[in-house]
Kinemage of the C-alpha trace (Angstrom):
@kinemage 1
@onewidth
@group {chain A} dominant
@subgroup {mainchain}
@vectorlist {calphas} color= white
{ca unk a 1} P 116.881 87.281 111.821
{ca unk a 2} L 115.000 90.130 113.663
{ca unk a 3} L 111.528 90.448 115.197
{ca unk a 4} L 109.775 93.921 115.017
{ca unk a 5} L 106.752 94.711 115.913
{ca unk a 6} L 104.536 97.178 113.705
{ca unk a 7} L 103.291 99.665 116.128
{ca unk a 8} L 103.042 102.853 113.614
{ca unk a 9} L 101.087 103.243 111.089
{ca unk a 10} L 104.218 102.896 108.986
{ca unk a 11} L 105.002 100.145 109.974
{ca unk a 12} L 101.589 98.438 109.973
{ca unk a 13} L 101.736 99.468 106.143
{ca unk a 14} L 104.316 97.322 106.119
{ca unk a 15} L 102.710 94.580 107.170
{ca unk a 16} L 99.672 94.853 104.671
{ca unk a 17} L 102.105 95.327 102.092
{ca unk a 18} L 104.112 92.055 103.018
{ca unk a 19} L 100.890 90.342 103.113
{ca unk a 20} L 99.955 91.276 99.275
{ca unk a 21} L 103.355 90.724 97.920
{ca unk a 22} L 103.433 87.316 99.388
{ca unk a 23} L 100.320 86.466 96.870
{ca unk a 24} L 101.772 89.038 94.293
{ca unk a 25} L 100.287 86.911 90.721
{ca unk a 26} L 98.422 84.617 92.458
{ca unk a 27} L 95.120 84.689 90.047
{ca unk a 28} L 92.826 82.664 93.140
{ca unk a 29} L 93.913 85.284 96.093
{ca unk a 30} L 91.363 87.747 96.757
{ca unk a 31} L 92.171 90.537 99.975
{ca unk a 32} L 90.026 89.548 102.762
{ca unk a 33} L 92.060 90.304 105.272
{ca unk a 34} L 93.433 92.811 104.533
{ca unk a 35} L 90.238 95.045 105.437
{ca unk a 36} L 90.056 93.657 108.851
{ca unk a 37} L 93.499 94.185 109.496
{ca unk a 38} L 93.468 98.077 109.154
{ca unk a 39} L 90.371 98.068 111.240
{ca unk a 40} L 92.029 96.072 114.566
{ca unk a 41} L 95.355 98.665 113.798
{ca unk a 42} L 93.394 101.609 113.914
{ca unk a 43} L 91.714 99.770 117.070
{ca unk a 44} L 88.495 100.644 114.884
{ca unk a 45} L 86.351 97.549 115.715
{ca unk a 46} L 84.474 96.589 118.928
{ca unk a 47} L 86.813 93.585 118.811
{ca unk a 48} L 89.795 95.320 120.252
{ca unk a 49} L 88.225 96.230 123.057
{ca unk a 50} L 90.267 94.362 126.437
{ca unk a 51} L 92.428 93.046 123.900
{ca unk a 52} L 95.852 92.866 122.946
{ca unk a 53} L 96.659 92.892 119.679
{ca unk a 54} L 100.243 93.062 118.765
{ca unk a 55} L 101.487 92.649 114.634
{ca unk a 56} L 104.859 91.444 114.283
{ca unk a 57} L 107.449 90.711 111.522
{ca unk a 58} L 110.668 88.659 111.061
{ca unk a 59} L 113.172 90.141 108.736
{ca unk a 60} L 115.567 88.247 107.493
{ca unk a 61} L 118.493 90.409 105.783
{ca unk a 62} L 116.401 93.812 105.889
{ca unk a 63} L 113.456 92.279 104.098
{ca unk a 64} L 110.096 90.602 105.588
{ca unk a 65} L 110.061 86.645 105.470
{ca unk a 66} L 107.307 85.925 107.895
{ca unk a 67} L 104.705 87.468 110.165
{ca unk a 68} L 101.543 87.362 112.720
{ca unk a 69} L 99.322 89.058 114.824
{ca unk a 70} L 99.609 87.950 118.372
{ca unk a 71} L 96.090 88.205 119.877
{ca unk a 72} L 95.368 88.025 123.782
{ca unk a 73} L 91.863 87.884 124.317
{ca unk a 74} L 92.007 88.044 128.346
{ca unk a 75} L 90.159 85.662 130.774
{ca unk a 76} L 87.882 84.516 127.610
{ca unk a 77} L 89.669 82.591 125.892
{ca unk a 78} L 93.156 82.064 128.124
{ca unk a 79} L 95.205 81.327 125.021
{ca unk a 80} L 97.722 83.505 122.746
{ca unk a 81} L 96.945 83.601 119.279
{ca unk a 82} L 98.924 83.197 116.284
{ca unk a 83} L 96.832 85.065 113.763
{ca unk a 84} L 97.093 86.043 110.739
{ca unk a 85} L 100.103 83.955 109.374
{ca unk a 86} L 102.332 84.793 106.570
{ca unk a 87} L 105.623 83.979 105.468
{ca unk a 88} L 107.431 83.348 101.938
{ca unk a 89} L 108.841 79.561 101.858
{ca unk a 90} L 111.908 78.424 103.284
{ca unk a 91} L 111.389 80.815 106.633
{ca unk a 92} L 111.265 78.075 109.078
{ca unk a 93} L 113.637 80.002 111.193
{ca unk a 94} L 111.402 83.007 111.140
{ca unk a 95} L 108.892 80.451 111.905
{ca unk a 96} L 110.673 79.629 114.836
{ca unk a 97} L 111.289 83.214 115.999
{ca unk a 98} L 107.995 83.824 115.842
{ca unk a 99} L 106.656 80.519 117.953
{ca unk a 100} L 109.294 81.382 120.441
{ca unk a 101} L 107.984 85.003 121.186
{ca unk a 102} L 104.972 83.386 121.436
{ca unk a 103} L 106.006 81.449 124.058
{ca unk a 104} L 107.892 84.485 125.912
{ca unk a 105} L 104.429 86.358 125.468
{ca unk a 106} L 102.588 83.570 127.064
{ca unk a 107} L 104.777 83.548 130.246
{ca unk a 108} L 104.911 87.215 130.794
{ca unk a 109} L 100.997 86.831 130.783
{ca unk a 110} L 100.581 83.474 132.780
{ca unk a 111} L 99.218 81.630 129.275
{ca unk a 112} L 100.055 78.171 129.298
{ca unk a 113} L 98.578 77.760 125.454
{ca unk a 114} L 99.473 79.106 121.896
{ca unk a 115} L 97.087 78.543 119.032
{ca unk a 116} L 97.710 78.814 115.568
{ca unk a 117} L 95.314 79.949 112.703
{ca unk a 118} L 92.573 81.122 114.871
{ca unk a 119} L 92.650 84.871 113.552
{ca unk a 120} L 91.176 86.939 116.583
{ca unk a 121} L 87.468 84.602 116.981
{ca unk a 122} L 86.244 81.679 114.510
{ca unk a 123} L 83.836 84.559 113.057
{ca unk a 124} L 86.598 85.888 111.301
{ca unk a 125} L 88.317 83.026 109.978
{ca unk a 126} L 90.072 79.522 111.620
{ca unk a 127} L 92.117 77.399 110.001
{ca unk a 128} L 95.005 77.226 107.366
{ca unk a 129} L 94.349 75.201 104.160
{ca unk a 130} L 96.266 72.234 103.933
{ca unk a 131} L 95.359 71.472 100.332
{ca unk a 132} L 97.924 73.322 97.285
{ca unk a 133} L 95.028 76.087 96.079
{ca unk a 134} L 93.581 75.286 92.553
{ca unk a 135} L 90.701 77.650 92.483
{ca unk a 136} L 89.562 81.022 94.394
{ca unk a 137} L 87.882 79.838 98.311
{ca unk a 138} L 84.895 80.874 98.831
{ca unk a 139} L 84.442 84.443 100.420
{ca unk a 140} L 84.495 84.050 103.805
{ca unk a 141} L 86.944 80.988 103.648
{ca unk a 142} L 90.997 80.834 104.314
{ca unk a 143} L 92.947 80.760 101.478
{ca unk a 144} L 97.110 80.527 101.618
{ca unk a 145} L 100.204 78.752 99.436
{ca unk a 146} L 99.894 74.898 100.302
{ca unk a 147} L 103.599 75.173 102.455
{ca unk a 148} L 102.064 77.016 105.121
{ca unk a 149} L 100.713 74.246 107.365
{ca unk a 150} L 104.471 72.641 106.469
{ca unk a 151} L 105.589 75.711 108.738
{ca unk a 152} L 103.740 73.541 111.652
{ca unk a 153} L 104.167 70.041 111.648
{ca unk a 154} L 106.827 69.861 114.325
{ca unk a 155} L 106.808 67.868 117.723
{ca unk a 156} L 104.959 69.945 120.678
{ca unk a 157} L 102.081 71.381 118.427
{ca unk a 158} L 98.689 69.630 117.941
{ca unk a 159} L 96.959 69.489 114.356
{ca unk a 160} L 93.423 69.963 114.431
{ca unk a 161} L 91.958 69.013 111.239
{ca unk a 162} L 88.876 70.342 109.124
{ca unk a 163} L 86.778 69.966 106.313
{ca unk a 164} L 84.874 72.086 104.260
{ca unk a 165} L 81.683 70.594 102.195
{ca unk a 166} L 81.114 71.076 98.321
{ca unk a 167} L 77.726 70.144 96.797
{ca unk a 168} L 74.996 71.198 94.168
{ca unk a 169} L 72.297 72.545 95.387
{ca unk a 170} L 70.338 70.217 97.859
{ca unk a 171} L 66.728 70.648 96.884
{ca unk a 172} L 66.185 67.297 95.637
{ca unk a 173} L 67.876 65.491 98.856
{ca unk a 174} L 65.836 67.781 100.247
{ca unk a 175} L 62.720 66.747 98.797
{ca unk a 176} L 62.421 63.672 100.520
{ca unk a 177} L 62.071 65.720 104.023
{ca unk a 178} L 59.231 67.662 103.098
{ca unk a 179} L 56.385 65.921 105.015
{ca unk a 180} L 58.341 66.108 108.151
{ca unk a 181} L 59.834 69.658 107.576
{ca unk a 182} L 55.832 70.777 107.107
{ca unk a 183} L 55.142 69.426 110.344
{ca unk a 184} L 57.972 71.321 112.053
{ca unk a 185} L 56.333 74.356 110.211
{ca unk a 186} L 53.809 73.708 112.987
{ca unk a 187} L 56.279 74.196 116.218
{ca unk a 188} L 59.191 77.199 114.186
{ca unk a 189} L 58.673 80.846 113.031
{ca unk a 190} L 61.474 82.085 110.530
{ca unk a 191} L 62.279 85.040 109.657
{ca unk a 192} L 65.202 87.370 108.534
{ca unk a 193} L 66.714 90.573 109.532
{ca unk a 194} L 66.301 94.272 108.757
{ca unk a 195} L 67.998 97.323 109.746
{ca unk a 196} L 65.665 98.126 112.110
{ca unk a 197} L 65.571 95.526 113.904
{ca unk a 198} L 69.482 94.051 113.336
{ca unk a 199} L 70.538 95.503 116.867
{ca unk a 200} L 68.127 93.655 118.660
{ca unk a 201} L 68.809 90.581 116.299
{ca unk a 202} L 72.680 90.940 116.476
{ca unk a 203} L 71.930 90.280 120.475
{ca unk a 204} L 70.134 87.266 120.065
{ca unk a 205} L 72.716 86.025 117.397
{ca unk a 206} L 75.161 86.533 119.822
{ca unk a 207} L 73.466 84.863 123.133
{ca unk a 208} L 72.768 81.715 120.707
{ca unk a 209} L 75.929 81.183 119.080
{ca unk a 210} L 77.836 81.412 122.707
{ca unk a 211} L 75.116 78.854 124.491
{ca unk a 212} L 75.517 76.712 120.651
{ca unk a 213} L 79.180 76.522 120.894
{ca unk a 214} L 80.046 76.182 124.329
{ca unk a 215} L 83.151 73.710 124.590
{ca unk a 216} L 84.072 74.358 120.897
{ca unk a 217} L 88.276 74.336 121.209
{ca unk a 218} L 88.576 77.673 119.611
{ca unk a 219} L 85.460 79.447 120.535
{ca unk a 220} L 85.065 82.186 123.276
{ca unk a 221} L 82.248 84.339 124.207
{ca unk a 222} L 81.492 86.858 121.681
{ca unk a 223} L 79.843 90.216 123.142
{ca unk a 224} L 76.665 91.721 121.045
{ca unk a 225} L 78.257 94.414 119.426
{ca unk a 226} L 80.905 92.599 118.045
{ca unk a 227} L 78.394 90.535 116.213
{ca unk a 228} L 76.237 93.845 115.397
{ca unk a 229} L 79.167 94.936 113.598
{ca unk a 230} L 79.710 91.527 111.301
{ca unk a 231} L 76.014 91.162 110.691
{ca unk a 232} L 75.828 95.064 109.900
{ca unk a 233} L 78.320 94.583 106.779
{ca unk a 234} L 76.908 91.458 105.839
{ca unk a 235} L 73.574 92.820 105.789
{ca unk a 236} L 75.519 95.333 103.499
{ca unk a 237} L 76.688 93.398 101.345
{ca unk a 238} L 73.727 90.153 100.874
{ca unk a 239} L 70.616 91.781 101.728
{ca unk a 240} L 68.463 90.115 104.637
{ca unk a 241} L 67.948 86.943 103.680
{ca unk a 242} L 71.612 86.012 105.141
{ca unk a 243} L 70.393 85.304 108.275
{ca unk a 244} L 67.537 82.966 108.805
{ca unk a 245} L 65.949 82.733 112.355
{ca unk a 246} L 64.031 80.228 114.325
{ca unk a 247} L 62.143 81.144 116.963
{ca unk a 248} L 59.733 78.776 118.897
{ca unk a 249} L 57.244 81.331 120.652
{ca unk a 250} L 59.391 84.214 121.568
{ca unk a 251} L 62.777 82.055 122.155
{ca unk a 252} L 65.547 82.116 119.815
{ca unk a 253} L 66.001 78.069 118.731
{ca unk a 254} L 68.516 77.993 115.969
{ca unk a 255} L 69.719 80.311 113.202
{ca unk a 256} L 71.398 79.477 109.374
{ca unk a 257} L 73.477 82.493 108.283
{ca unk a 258} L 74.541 81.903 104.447
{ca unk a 259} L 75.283 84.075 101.540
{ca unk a 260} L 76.399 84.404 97.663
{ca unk a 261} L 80.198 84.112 97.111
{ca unk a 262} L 81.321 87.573 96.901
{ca unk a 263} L 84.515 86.612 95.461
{ca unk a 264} L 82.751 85.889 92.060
{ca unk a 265} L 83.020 89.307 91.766
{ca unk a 266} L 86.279 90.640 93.224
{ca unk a 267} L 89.317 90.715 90.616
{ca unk a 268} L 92.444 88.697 91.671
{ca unk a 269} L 94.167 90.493 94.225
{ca unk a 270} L 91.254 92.641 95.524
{ca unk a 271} L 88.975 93.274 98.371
{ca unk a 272} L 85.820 94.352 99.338
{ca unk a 273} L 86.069 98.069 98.209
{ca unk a 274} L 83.858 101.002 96.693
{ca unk a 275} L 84.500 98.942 93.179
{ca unk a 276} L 83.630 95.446 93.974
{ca unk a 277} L 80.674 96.760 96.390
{ca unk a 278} L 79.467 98.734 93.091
{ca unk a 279} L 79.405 95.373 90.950
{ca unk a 280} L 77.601 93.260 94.179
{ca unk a 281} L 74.916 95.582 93.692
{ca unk a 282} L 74.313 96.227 90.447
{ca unk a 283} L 75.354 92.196 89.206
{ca unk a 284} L 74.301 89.739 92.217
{ca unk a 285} L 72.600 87.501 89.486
{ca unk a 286} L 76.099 87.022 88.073
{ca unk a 287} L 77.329 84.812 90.966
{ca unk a 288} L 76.917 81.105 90.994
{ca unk a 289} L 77.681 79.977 94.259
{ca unk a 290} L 76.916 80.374 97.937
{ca unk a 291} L 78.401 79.916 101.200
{ca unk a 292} L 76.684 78.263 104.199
{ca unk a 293} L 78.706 79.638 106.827
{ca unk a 294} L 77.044 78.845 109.849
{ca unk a 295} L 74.224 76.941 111.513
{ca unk a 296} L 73.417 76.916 115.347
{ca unk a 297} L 70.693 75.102 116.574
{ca unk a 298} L 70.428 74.700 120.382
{ca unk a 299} L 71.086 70.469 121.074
{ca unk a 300} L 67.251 70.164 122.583
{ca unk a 301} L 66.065 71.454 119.444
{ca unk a 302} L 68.425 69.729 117.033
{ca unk a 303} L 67.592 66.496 118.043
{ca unk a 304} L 63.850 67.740 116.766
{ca unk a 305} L 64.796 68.158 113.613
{ca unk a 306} L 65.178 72.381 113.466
{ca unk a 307} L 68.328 71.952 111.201
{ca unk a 308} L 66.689 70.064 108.416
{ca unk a 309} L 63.508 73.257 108.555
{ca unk a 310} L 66.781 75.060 108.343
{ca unk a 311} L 68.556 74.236 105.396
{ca unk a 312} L 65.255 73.519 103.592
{ca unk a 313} L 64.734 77.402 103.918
{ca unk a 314} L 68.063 78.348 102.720
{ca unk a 315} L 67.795 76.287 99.987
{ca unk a 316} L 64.472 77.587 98.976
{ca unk a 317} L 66.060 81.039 98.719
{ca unk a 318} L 68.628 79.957 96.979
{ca unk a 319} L 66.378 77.633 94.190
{ca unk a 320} L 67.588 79.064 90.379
{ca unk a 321} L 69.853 81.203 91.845
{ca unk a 322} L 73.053 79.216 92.532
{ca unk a 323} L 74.920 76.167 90.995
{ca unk a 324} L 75.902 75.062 94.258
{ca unk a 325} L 77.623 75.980 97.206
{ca unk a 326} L 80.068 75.037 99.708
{ca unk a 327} L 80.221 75.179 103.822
{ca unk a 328} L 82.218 76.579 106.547
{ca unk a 329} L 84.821 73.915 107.642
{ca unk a 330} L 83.612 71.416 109.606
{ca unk a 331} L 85.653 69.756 112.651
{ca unk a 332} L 86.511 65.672 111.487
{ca unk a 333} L 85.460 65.140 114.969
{ca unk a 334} L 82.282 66.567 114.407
{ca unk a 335} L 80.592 63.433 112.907
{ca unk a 336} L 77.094 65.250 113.610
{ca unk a 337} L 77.422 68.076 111.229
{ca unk a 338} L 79.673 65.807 108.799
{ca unk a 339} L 76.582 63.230 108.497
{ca unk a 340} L 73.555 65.745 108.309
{ca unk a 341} L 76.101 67.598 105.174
{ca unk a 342} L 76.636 64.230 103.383
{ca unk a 343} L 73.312 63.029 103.798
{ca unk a 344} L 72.244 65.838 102.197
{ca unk a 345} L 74.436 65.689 98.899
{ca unk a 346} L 77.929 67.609 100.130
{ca unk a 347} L 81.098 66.261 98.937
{ca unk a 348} L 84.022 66.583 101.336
{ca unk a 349} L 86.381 69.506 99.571
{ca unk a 350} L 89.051 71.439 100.875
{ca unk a 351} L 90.879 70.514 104.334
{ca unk a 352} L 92.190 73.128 106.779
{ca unk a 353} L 93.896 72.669 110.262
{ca unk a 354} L 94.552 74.719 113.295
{ca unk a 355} L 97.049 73.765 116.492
{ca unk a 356} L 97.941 74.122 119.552
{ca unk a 357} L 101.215 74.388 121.231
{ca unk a 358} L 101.721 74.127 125.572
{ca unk a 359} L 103.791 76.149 127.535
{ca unk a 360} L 105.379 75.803 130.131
């Protein structure tokens, strides 16, 4: 067994290659990594700015068996991550190889912490599924072969567990709300976004979502034009009703950020290219589900209600368009968020899990 690391283009090639031949028939994968990927190689995204981002491999033989992308993200989150995980089954020795140069990486940096399936922030994706994959995920969600989180059960690393939601859409749970959600009409201004005004917007995203999540295990500060650059392709892509804003008086209360599932629309295999963009334009009323990937709502606020004036909204925009829809994953610690989604009609659906690993 031998560790490389993919530091030409060559070999980075190599790495998006390994990553599509480890899914190579698979009729639920769709590419949505693959896009990022190229971007933080090329050092093409505001993300890789006072960060380290290192791609490695594990050959076994001459041929690829596993891989990550080691991410050190500085004083902000003092952690090494193990992003981006792949590996073909029956690599736990690559597995190994890989953990332990995670480990040397962490001393020669004064980490004391490795994480595992936290892929550069929780923006871009946290968590491997746990469950054997029966259907396409969502866009936006993690999808992998059911052995993966196999790869990490072992003494010394910490399984965090998650949940995503499933549920039709809520508007009759919904219904029984209204009275109260038309008196919190009273205190809340929503809105959406624009292009003219999504710089300013991707700022106050940002300030929210790092005052909302403070003390999360696997968030960090996120900088304003990393979000401006997520937001801008969304917007792209869903139009600008994805984001939903609350604003009491000037001050930014809470936020919903949802949109259609993409992957309706992508063939097995692909991505979010010139092909699939074409057919999210010109057939949007083809797709049947959405995603509710976020809600942040500021604790003095959320104990008034502003998440129910939330969801009502989203689900009002979504009313005849969608079946149903599904959430982000949801911390099983997180009774909160798992108690407003019930209440409201979701279904617990697919689990995920991240860890965490000391060093020494």
């Amino acid at each position: 067994m031998e560790l490389r690391y993919a530091n030409t283009r060559r070999e980075q090639g190599d790495y998006l290659r390994f990553l599509e031949s480890v899914y190579r028939g698979d009729p639920c994968f769709r590419s949505a990594n693959s896009y990022l990927l190229r971007r933080l190689f090329r050092g093409a995204s505001p993300f890789c700015e006072d960060r380290e981002i290192l791609p490695a491999m594990v050959y076994d033989g001459g041929r690829p068996a596993a891989q990550a992308v080691f991410i050190a993200a500085g004083t902000e989150y003092p952690a090494l991550q193990l992003a981006f995980f792949e590996a073909l089954p029956g690599q736990e020795a690559a597995v190994d190889l890989l953990l332990a140069e995670g480990r040397a990486l962490c001393r020669a940096r004064g980490l004391h912490r490795i994480t595992v399936g936290l892929n550069g922030h929780v923006n871009y994706g946290l968590g491997l599924l746990l469950d054997a994959p029966d259907a396409p995920p969502v866009f936006g969600c993690g999808y992998n072969p059911g052995y993966y989180a196999d790869y990490f059960a072992r003494p010394g690393l910490r399984e965090v567990p998650m949940t995503s939601y499933r549920w039709s859409m809520p508007a009759a749970a919904l219904a029984r709300y209204g009275p109260y959600c038309r008196r919190l009409e009273g205190r809340y201004t929503l809105r959406t976004v624009s292009a003219r005004t999504l710089r300013r917007d991707a700022a106050l995203y940002a300030d929210l979502c790092n005052r909302c999540f403070e003390g999360h295990p696997f968030y960090y500060p996120r900088r304003a034009e990393e979000d401006y650059e997520m937001l801008r392709e969304l917007l792209l892509l869903a139009g600008p009703e994805f984001l939903i804003l609350a604003f009491q008086g000037d001050a930014l209360c809470g936020l919903a950020l949802w949109y259609p599932d993409f992957n309706e629309l992508i063939s097995p295999g692909g991505g979010i290219g010139p092909a699939a963009l074409l057919r999210i334009k010109l057939l949007p009323r083809r797709i049947r589900q959405m995603k509710l990937a976020q809600l942040a709502v500021l604790p003095e606020h959320s104990r008034r209600g502003l998440p129910l004036l939330l969801l009502r909204e989203v689900s009002r925009r979504c009313a005849g368009r969608f079946t149903g829809g599904e959430s982000s994953w949801i911390l099983d610690g997180n009774s909160l968020s798992a108690d407003l989604t019930t209440a409201l009609g979701g279904a617990p659906y697919r689990r995920y899990a991240a860890w965490e690993m000391d060093v020494d």
